[in-house]
N, C-alpha and C positions, 0 to 999 in steps of 0.2 A: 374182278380179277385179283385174289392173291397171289403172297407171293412177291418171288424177287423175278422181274421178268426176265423171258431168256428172248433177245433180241437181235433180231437180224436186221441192219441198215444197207438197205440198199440204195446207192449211191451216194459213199460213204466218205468221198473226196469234194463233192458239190457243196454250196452254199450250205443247203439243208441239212444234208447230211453232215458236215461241219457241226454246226451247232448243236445237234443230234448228241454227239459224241460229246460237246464242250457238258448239255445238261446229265448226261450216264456218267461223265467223269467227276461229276459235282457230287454225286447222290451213289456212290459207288454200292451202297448196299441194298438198293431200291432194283438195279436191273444188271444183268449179265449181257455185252456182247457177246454171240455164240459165232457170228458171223458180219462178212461186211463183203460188197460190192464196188468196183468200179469202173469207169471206162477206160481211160489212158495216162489218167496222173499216177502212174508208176511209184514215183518216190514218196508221196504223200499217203498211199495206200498201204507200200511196205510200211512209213512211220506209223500206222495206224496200227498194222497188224502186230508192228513188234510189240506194241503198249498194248490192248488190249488182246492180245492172243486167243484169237478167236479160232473157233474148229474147222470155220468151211469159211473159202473167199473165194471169190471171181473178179476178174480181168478182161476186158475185152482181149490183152496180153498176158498171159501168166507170166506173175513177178518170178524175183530169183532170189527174193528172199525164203528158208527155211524156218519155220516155227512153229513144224507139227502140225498146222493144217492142211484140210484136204481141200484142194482145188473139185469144185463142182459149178457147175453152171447155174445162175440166177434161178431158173424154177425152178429145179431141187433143192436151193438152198431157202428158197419161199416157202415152202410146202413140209420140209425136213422134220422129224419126229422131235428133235430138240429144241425147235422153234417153237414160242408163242406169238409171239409179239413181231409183227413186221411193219419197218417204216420204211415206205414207198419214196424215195425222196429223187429218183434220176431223171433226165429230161425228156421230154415228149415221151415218143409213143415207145420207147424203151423199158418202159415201168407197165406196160399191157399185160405178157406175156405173164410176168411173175406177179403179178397184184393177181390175175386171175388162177395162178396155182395155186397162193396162199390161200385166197378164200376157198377153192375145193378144197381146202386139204382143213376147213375149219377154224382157220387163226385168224387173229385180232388183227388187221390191218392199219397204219396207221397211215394216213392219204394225202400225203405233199404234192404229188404227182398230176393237177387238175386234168392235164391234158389225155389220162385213165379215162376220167369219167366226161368229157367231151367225145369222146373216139365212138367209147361204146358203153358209154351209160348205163340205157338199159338191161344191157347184158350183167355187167358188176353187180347194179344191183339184186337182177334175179338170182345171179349165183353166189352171191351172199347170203340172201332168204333161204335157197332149198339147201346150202349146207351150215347152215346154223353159226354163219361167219359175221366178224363184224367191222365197219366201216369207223375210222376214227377222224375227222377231219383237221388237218395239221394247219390251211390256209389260217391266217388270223382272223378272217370276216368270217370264213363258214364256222370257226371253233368259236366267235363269238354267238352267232347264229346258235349253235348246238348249245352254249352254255344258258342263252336266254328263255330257251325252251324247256331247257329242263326244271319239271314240278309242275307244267304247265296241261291242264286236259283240254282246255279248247284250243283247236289250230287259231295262228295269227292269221290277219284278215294281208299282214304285208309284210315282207321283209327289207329289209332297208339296207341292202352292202353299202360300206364307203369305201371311198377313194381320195387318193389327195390330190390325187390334178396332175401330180409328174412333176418333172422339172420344167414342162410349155406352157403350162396353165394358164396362163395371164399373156402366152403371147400373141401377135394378132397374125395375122395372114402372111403378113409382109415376112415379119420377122419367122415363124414358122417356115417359110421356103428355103430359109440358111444355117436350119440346124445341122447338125453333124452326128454320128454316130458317136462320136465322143463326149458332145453333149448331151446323149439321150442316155449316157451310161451314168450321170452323175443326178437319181434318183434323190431327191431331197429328204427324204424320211428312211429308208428303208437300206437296210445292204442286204444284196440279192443278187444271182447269178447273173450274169448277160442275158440273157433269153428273156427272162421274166422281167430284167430291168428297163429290154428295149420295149416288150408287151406293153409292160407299166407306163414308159411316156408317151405310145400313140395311144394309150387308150385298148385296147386290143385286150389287155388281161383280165377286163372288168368282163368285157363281151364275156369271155373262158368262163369267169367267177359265176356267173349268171349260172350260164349251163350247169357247172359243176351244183350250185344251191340246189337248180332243178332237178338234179337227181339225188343228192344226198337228203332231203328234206320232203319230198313228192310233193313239189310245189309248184304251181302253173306259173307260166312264164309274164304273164300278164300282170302277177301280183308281186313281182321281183323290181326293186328299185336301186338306184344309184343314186349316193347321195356325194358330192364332194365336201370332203371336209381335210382342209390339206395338213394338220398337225397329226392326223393319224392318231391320236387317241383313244375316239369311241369307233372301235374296230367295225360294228354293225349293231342291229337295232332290229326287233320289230316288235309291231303295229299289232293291236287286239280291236275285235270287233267296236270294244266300250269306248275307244279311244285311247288309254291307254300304249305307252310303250315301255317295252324293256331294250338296256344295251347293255353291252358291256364296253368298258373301259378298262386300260392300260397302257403302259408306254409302250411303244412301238419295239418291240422286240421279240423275232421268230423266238428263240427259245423258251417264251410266254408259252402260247400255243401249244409247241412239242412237249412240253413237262407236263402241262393238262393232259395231251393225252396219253401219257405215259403214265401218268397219276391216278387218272376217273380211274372209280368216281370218287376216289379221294384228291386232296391238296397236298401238294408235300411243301413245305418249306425249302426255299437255297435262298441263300444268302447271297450268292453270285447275283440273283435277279434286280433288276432295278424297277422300285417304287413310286408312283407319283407323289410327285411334292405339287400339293396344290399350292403352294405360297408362291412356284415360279410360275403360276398357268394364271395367267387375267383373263383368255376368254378361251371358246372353242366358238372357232370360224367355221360356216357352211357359204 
C-alpha cells in the first residue's frame, strides 16, 4: 500500500482507538483521518473531530459540534469511496456489521476487534478472499504471529501466544474468592479498556486470542499454545518443524502493533515509541 492512507477509525474514543490517533498524530504525513466513530463519549469525540477534521463521523448520539462533516452510519463510513484503510477498534460484537462492509467494499482492515472474528470467523474470512480484502492484525500476539511468518514458506508446526498471567497469577484459591472488580482492573502490563482488562485477569482473552489466531493464520486449534510469560515482552513466537523458533519482541505497548500495521510492509520510524534497553531486562520469565 502506497501512499498516504486515508483512514477511518472506528471506535475512535476507546483504548485502541486512542492510540490509534496518538500514532496518525505522530507521523502526520504518513496517514489522513477521513473519518472517525464512536458510541457515547460525546466530548472526547467532538475533541477529536475538531483536531483532525474528518469528512464522515458517527455517534451512537449525533454530536452538536459543526466541522463540515457528514454524519453517516459505521457501515457507510467502512465501505465509503474515500476510505482505504479501516481500524476496527470498538467493543464486542459492534465492530461485526462494519468490518464486514469494509471488506465487501475491498479495503484494508485493520483488526483490534478479536471479538469480529470469534462471532463469525469463517465468514470474515471468506469475505475477505472473494473480495480481494485484507485482514491486518492490531492484537500484539497475533501481529507478533503475522510478523514471524513473514519470509517464511513452510507452515510452523505451532504457534505459541503469550500472556502474562493478569494481575491473579500467583494467587491461590483462597485468595482468588476476594478479588474485586477493582482489582481485576489494575492489569500489571498493559493499559487497556475495561472489557479486555476484565477478559485479561480471568483468563477468558487468551481463550478469544486462540480463536481469533485460528482464523487469521488457518491454523488448527490443537497446534495453538499459551505460554505465560508475565513481562510481556516476547509478544508470541512460533515453533518450526526443525525445531527451530521465531518471536518477536518489544515493550509492551499497543501503539507498537497499530504503526506496524499502518506501516506494512514498511517500518516507519517515531520517536514517540519506546525501545528496549536490555541493560534494564536481567531475565524473561515463563
Amino acid at each position: 500500500m502506497g501512499g498516504v492512507r486515508k483512514i477511518a477509525v472506528l471506535g475512535s474514543t476507546g483504548s485502541i482507538g486512542r492510540q490509534a490517533l496518538d500514532v496518525i498524530r505522530a507521523l502526520p504525513g504518513e496517514s489522513k483521518v477521513i473519518a472517525l466513530t464512536a458510541n457515547k463519549n460525546l466530548k472526547l469525540l467532538e475533541r477529536q473531530i475538531l483536531e483532525f477534521q474528518p469528512k464522515m463521523f458517527c455517534s451512537s448520539i449525533k454530536p452538536g459540534v459543526s466541522c463540515g462533516g457528514q454524519f453517516l452510519p459505521a457501515e457507510e463510513i467502512a465501505s465509503h469511496p474515500d476510505v482505504d484503510f479501516v481500524i476496527v477498534a470498538t467493543v464486542g460484537k459492534a465492530g461485526l456489521s462494519p468490518t464486514l462492509a469494509a471488506l465487501r467494499a475491498g479495503k484494508t482492515v485493520a483488526l483490534a476487534t478479536k471479538e469480529v472474528l470469534v462471532m463469525a470467523g469463517e465468514i470474515i474470512v471468506h469475505e475477505a478472499s472473494i473480495h480481494h480484502a485484507q485482514i491486518l492484525p492490531i492484537d500484539s500476539e497475533h501481529s507478533a504471529i503475522w510478523q514471524c511468518l513473514q519470509g517464511e514458506e513452510s507452515k510452523p508446526q505451532t504457534l505459541l501466544l503469550t500472556a502474562s498471567g493478569g494481575p491473579f497469577y500467583h494467587y491461590s484459591r483462597t485468595q482468588l474468592a476476594e478479588v474485586t472488580p477493582e482489582q481485576a482492573l489494575q492489569h500489571p502490563v498493559w493499559k487497556m479498556g475495561k472489557k479486555v482488562t476484565i477478559d485479561s485477569a480471568t483468563l477468558m482473552n487468551k481463550g478469544l486470542e486462540v480463536i481469533e489466531a485460528h482464523w487469521l493464520f488457518s491454523f488448527p486449534f490443537d497446534s495453538i499454545e499459551i505460554l505465560i510469560h508475565p513481562q510481556s515482552i516476547i509478544h508470541s513466537m512460533v515453533e518450526f518443524t526443525d525445531g527451530s523458533l521465531k518471536a518477536q519482541l518489544s515493550w509492551p505497548d499497543m501503539r507498537l502493533p497499530i504503526q506496524y500495521a499502518l506501516s506494512y510492509p514498511k517500518r516507519w520510524p517515531n520517536p514517540g515509541l519506546p525501545h528496549l534497553d536490555w541493560n534494564k531486562i536481567n531475565s524473561l520469565d515463563f
